[in-house]
py3Dmol code that shows the C-alpha trace and the ligand (Angstrom):
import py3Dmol

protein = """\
ATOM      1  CA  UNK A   1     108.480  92.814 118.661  1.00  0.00           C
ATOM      2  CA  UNK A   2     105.919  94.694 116.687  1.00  0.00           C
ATOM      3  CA  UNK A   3     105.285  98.286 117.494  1.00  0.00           C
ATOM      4  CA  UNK A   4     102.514 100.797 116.722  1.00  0.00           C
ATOM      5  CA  UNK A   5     102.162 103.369 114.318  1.00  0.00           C
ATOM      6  CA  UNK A   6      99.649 106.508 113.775  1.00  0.00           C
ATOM      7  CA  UNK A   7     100.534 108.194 110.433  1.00  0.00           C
ATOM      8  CA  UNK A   8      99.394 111.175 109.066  1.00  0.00           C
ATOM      9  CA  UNK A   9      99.610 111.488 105.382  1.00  0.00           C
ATOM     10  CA  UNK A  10      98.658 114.402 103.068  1.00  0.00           C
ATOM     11  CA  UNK A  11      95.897 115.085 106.335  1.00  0.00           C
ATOM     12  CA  UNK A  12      94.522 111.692 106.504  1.00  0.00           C
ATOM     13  CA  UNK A  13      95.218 109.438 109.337  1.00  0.00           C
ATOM     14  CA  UNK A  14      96.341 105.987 108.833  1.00  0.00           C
ATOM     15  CA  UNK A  15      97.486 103.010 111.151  1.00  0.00           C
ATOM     16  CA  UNK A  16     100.368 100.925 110.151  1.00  0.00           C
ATOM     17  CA  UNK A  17     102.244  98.335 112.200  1.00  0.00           C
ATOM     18  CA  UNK A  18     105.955  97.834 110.922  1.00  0.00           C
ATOM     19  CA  UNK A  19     107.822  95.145 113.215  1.00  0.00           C
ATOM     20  CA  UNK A  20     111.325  96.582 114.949  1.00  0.00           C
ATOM     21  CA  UNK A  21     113.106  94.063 112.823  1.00  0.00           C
ATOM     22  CA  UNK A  22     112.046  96.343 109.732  1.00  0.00           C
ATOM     23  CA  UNK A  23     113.497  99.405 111.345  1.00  0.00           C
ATOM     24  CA  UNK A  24     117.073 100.460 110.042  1.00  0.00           C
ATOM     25  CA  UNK A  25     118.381 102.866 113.465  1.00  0.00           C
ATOM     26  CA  UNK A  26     120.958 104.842 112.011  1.00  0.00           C
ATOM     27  CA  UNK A  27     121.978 105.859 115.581  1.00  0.00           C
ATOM     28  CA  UNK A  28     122.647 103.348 118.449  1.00  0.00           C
ATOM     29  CA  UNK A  29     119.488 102.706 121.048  1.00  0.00           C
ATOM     30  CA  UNK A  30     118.974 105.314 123.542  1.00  0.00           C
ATOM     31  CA  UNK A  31     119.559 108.297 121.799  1.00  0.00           C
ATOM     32  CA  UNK A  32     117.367 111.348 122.051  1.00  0.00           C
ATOM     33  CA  UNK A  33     116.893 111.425 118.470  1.00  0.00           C
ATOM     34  CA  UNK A  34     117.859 109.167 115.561  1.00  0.00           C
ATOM     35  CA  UNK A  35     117.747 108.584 111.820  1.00  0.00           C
ATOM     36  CA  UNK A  36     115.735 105.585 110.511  1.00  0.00           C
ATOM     37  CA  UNK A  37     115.011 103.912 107.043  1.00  0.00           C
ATOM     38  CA  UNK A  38     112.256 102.246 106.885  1.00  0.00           C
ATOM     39  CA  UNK A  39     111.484 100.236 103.431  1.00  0.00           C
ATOM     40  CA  UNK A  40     108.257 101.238 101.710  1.00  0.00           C
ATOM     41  CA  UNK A  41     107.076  97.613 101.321  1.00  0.00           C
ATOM     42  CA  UNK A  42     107.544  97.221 105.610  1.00  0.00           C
ATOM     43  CA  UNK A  43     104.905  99.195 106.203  1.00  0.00           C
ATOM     44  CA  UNK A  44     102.079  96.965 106.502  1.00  0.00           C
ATOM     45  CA  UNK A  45      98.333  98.190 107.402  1.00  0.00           C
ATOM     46  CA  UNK A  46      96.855  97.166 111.059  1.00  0.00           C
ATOM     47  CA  UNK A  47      96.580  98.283 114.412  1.00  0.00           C
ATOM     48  CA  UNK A  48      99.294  98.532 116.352  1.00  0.00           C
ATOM     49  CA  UNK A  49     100.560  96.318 119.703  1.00  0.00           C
ATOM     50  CA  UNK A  50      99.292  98.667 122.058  1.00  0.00           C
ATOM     51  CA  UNK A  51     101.101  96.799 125.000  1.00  0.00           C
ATOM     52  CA  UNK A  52     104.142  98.396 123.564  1.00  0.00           C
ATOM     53  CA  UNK A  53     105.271 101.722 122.889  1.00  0.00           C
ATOM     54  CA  UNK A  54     103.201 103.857 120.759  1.00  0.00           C
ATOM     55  CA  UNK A  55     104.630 105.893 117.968  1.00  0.00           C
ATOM     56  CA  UNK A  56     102.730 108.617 116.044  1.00  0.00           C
ATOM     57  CA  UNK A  57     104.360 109.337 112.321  1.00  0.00           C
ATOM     58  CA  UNK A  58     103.165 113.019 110.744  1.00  0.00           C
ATOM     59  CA  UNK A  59     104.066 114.498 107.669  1.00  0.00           C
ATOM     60  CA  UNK A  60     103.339 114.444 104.169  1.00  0.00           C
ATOM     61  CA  UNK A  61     105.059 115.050 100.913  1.00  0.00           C
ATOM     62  CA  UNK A  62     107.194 118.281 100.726  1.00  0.00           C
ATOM     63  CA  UNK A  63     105.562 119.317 103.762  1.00  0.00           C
ATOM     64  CA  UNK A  64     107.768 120.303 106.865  1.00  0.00           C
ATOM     65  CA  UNK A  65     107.361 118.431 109.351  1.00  0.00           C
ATOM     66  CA  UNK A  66     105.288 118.831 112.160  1.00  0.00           C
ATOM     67  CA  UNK A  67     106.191 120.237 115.762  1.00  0.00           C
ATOM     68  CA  UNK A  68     104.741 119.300 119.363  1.00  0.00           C
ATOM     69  CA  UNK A  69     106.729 115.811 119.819  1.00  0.00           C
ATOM     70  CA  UNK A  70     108.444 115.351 123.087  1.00  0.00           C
ATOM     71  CA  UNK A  71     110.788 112.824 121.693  1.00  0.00           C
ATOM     72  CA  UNK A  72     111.161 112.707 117.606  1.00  0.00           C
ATOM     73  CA  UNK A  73     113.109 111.842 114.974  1.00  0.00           C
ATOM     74  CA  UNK A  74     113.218 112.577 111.186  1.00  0.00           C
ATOM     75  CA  UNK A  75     112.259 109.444 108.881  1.00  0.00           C
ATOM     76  CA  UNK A  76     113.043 109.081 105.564  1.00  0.00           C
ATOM     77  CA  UNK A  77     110.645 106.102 103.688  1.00  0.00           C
ATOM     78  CA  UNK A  78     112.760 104.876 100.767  1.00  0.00           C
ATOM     79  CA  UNK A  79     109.617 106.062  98.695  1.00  0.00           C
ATOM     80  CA  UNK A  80     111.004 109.564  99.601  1.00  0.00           C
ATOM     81  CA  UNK A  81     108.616 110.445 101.903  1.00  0.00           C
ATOM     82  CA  UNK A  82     109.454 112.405 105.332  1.00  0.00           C
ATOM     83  CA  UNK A  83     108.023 111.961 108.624  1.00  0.00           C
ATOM     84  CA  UNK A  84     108.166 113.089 112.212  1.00  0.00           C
ATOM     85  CA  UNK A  85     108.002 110.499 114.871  1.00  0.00           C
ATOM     86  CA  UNK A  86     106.126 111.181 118.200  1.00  0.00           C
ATOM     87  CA  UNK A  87     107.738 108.416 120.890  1.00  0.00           C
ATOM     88  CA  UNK A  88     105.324 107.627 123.884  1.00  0.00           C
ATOM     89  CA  UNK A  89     106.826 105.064 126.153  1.00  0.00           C
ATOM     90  CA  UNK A  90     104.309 103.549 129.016  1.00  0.00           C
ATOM     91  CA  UNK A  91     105.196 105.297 132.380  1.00  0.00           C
ATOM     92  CA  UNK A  92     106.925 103.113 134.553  1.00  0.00           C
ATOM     93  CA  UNK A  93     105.272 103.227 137.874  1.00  0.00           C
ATOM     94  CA  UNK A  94     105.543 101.835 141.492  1.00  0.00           C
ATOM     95  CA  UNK A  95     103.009 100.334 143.614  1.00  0.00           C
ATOM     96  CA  UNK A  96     101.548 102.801 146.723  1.00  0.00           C
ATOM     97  CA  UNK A  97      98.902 101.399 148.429  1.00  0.00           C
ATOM     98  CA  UNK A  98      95.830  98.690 147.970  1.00  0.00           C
ATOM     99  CA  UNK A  99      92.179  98.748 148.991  1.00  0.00           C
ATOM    100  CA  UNK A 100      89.035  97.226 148.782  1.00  0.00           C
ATOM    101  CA  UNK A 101      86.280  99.930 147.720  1.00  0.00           C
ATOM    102  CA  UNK A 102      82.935  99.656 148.050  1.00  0.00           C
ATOM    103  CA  UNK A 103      80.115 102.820 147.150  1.00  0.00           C
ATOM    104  CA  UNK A 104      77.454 102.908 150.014  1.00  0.00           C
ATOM    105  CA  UNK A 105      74.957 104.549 147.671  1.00  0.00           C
ATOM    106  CA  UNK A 106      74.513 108.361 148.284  1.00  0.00           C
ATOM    107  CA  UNK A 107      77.064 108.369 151.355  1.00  0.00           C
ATOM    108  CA  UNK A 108      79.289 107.348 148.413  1.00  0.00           C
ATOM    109  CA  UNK A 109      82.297 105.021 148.313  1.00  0.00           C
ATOM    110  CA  UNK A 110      84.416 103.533 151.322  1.00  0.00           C
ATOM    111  CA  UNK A 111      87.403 102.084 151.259  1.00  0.00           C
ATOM    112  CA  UNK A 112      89.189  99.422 153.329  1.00  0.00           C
ATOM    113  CA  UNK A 113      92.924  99.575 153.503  1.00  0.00           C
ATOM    114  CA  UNK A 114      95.061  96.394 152.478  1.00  0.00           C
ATOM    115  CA  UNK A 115      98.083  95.719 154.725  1.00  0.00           C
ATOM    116  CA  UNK A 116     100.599  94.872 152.048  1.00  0.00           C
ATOM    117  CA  UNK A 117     102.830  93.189 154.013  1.00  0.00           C
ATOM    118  CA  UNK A 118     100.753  90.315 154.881  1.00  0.00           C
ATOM    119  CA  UNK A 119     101.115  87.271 153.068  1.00  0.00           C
ATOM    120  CA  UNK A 120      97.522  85.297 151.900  1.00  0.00           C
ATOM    121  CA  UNK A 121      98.017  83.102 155.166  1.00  0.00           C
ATOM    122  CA  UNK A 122      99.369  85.615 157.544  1.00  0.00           C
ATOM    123  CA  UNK A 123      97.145  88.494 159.693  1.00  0.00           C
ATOM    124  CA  UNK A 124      95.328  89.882 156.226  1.00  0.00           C
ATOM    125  CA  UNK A 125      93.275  93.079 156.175  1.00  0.00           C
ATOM    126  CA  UNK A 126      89.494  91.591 156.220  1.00  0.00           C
ATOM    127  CA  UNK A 127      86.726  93.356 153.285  1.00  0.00           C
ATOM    128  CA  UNK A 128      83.669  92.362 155.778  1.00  0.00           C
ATOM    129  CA  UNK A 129      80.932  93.576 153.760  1.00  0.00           C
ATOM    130  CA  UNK A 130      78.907  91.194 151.108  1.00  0.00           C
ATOM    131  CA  UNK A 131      80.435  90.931 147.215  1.00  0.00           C
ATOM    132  CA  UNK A 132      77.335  92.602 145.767  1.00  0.00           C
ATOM    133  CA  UNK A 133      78.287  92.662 141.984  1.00  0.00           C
ATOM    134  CA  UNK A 134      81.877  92.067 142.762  1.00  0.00           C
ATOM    135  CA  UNK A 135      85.269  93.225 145.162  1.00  0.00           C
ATOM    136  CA  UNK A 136      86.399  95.846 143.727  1.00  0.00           C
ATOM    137  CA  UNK A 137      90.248  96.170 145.092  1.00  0.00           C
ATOM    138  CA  UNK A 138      92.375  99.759 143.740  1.00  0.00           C
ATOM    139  CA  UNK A 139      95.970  99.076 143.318  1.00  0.00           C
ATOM    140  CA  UNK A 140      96.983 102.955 143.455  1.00  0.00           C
ATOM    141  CA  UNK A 141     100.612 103.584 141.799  1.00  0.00           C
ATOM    142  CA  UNK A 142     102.572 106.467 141.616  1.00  0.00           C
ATOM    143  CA  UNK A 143     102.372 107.258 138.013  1.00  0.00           C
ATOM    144  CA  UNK A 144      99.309 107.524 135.026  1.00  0.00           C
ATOM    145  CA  UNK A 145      98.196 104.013 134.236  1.00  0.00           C
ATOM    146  CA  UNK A 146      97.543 103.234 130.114  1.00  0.00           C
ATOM    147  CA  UNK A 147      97.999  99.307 130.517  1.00  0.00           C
ATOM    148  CA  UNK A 148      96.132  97.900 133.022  1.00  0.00           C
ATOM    149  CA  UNK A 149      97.725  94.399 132.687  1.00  0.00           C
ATOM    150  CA  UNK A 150      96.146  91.039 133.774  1.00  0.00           C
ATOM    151  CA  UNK A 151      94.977  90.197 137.242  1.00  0.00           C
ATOM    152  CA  UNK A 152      95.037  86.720 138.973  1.00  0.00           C
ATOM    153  CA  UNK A 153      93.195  85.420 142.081  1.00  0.00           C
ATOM    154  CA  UNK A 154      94.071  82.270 144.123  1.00  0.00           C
ATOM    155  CA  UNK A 155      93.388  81.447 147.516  1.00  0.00           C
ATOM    156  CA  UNK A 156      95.268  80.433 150.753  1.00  0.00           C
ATOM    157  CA  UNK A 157      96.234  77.207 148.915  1.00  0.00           C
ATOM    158  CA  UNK A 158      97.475  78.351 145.922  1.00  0.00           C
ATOM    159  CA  UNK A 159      94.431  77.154 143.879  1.00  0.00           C
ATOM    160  CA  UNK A 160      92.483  79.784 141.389  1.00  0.00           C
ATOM    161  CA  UNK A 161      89.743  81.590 142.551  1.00  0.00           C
ATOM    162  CA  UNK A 162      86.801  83.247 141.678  1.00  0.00           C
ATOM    163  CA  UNK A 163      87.439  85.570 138.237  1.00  0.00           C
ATOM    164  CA  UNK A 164      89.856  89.112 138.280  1.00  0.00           C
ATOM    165  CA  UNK A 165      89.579  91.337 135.622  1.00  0.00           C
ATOM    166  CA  UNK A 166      91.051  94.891 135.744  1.00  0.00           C
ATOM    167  CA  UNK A 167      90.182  98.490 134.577  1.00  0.00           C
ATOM    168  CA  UNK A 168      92.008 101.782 134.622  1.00  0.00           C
ATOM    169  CA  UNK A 169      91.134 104.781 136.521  1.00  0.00           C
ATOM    170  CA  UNK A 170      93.596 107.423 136.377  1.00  0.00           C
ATOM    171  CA  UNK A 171      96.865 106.219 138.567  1.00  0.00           C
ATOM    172  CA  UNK A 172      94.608 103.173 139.699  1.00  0.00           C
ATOM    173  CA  UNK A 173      94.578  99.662 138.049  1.00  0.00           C
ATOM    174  CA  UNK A 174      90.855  98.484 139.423  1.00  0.00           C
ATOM    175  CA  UNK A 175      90.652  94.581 139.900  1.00  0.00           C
ATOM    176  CA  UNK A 176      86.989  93.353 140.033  1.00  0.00           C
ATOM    177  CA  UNK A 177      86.944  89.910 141.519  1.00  0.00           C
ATOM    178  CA  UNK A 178      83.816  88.007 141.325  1.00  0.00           C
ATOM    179  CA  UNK A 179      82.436  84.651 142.745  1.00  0.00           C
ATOM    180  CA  UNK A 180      84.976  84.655 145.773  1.00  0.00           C
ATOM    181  CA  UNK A 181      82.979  82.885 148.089  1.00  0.00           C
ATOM    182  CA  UNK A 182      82.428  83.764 151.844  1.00  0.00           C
ATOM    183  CA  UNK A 183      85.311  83.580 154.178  1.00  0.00           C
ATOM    184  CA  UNK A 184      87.926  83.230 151.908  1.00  0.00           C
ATOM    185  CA  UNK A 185      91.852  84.377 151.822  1.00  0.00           C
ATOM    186  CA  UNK A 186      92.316  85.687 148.716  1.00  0.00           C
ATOM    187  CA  UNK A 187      95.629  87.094 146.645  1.00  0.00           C
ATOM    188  CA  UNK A 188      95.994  89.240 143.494  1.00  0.00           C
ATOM    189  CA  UNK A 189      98.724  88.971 141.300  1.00  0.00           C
ATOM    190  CA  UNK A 190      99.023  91.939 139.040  1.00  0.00           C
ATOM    191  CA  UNK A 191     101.149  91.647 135.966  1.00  0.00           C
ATOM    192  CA  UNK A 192     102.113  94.015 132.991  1.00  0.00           C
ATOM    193  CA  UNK A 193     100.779  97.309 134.450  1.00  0.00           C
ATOM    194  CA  UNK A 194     101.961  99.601 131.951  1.00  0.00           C
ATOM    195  CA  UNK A 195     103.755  96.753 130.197  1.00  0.00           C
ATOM    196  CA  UNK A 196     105.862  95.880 133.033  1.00  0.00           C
ATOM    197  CA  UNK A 197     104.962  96.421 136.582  1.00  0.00           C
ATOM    198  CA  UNK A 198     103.856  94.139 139.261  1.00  0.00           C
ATOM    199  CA  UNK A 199     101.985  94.291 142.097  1.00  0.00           C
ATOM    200  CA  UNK A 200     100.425  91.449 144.905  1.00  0.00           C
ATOM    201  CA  UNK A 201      97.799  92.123 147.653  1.00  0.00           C
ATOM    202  CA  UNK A 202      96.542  89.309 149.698  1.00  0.00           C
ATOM    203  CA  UNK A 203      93.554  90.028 151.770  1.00  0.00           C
ATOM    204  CA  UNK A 204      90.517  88.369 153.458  1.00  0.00           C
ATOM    205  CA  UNK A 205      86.687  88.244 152.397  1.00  0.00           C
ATOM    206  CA  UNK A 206      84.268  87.603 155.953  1.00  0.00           C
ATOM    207  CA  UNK A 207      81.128  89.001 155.745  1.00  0.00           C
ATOM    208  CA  UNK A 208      80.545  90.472 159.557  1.00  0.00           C
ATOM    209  CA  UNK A 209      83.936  90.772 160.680  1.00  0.00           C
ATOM    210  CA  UNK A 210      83.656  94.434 161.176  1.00  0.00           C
ATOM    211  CA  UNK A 211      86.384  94.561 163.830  1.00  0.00           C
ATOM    212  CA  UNK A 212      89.044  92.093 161.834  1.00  0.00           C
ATOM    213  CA  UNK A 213      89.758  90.187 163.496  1.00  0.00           C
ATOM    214  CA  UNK A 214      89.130  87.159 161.174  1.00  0.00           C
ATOM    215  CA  UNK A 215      86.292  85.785 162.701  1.00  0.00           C
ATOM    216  CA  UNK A 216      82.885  86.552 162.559  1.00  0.00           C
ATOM    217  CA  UNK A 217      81.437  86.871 166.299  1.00  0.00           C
ATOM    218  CA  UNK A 218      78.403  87.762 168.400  1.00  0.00           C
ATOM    219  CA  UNK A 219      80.944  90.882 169.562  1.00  0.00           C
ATOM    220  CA  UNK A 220      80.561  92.217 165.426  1.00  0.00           C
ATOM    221  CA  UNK A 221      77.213  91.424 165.584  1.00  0.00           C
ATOM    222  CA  UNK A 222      76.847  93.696 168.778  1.00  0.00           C
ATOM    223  CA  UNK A 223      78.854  96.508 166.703  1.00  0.00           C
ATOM    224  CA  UNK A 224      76.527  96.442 163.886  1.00  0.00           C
ATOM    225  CA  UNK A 225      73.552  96.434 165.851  1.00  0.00           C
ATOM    226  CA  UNK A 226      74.703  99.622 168.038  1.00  0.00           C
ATOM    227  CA  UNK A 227      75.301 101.560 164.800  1.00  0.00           C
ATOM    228  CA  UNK A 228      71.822 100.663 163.593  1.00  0.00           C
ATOM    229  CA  UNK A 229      70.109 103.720 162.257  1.00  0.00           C
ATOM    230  CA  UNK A 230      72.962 105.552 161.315  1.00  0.00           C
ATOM    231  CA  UNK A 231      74.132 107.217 157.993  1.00  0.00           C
ATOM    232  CA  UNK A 232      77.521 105.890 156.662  1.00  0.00           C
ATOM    233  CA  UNK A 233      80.332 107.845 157.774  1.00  0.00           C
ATOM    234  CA  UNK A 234      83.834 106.872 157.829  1.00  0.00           C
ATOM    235  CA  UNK A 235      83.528 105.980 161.160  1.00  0.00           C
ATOM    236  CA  UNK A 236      80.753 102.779 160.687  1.00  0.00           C
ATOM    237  CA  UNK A 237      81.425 101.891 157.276  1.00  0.00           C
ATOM    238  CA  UNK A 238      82.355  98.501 157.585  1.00  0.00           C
ATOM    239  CA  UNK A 239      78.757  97.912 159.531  1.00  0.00           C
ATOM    240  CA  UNK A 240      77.129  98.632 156.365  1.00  0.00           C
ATOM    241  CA  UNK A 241      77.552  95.105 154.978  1.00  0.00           C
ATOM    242  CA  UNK A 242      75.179  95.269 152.108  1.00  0.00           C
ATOM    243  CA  UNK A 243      76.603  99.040 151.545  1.00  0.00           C
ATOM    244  CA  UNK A 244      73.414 100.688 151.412  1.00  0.00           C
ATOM    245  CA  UNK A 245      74.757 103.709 152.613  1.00  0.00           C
ATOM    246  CA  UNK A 246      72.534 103.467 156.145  1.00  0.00           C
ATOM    247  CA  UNK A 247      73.244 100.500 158.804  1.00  0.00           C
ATOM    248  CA  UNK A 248      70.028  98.825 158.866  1.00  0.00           C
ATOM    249  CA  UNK A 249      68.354  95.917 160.656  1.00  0.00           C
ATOM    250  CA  UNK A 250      69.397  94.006 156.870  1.00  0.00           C
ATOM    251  CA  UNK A 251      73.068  94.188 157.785  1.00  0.00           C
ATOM    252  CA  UNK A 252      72.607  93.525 161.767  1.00  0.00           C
ATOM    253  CA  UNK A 253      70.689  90.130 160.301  1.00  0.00           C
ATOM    254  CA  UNK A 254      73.814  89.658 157.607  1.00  0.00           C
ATOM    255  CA  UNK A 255      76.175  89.458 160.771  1.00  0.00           C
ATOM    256  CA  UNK A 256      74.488  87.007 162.761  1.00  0.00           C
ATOM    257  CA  UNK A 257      73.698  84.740 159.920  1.00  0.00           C
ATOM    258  CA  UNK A 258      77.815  84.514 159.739  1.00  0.00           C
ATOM    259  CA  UNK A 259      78.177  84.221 163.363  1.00  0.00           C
ATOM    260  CA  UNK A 260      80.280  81.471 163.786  1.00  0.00           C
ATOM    261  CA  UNK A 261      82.451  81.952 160.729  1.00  0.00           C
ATOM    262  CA  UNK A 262      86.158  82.493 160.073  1.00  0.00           C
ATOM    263  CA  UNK A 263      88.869  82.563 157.649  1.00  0.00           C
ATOM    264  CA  UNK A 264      90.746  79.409 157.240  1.00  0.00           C
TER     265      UNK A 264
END
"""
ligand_1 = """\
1
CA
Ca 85.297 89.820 164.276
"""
view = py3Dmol.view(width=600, height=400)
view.addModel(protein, "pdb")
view.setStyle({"model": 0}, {"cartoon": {"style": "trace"}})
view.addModel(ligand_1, "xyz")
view.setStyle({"model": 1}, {"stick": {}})
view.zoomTo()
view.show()
């Protein structure tokens, strides 16, 4: 496993990468604080494997070294240098809640919850408004997010689907899925959020089904039409299909074109 340094040297910063293997712990694993040698010639220039922990090395020749680490340790380089070790460590974190966020223009952004205990075939939470650019689905954990990880989509029958790629936003890993086509049970696999965590969120995309009831029917089509005219509120979100931020004769039209339609 290769792990990251930052080193600061006689007030110029630096990036090494050194592999664990190189590392001589004079102190068993789990310490607070430890004594390492690491050999002059294992120090090797590059950037770092950010999916792992970070390190940050300071110090210089003669110079004390430096305060403000959380977690350090003294190193001595077999050159005779001395440096203070900053340990970072990816939060763990836990998985709160999914769902599916759209931004209505000025009225802002809307979100749809995700029941998370509903497998990809079961009674899913349905996004009924239109893809636009993309779904954009939060996965909210319980802790700061600094790896996003990878995202996978796959429908109802276990075949890939459409293209997931994630983003961070503070404690939330966004997953942007786009081509999903209409009517369409989708889950997302999250893996190595913060290096390790996991998450899964099935859900359904129906354009219209503004009641959820996985099917798209003239009684949505009646909803949408009776909040025509009005400025989105958290009340009529979902009748905003084309999340304009107003439910318009547009959206009332995007409803009864999918009359008819369902999830498989
Ligand atoms: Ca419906």
């Amino acid at each position: 496993m290769s792990i990251g340094f930052s080193m600061s040297h006689a007030c110029s910063i630096i990036c090494v990468g050194i592999a664990m293997s190189d590392v001589t712990a004079a102190h068993a694993a789990g310490q607070a604080s430890a004594n390492y040698i690491i050999p002059k010639d294992t120090i090797n220039s590059g950037v770092g494997d950010m999916a792992s922990a970070n390190f940050v090395l300071r110090g210089s020749v003669g110079d004390a070294v430096a305060t403000g680490s959380s977690v350090s340790a003294g190193f001595i380089a077999n050159a005779g240098f001395r440096y203070q070790l900053d340990l970072s460590v990816p939060t763990m974190v836990q998985l709160l809640s999914v769902f599916s966020r759209k931004v209505h223009g000025a009225a802002g952004p809307f979100d749809v919850p995700v029941d998370l205990a509903q497998l990809v075939t079961g009674n899913v939470s349905i996004e009924p408004r239109g893809i636009g650019a993309g779904h954009t689905l939060h996965f909210r954990f319980d802790g700061q997010i600094t790896v996003a990880g990878n995202a996978a989509s796959s429908n109802h029958l276990m075949a890939p689907t459409g293209i997931a790629t994630t983003a961070i936003s503070g404690n939330d890993v966004i997953v942007t899925l786009t081509g999903i086509p209409n009517a369409a049970r989708v889950k997302v696999d999250l893996t190595g959020v913060n290096g390790s965590a996991t998450a899964t969120a099935a859900l359904g995309f129906l354009l219209g089904d503004v009641n959820g009831n996985r099917s798209t029917s003239n009684t949505d089509v009646s909803a949408v039409k009776a909040r025509a005219g009005q400025a989105v509120v958290q009340e009529n979100f979902r009748n905003d299909l084309n999340a304009s931020g107003t439910v318009t004769a547009a959206d009332v039209a995007a409803a009864k074109a999918k009359s008819g339609s369902a999830l498989p």
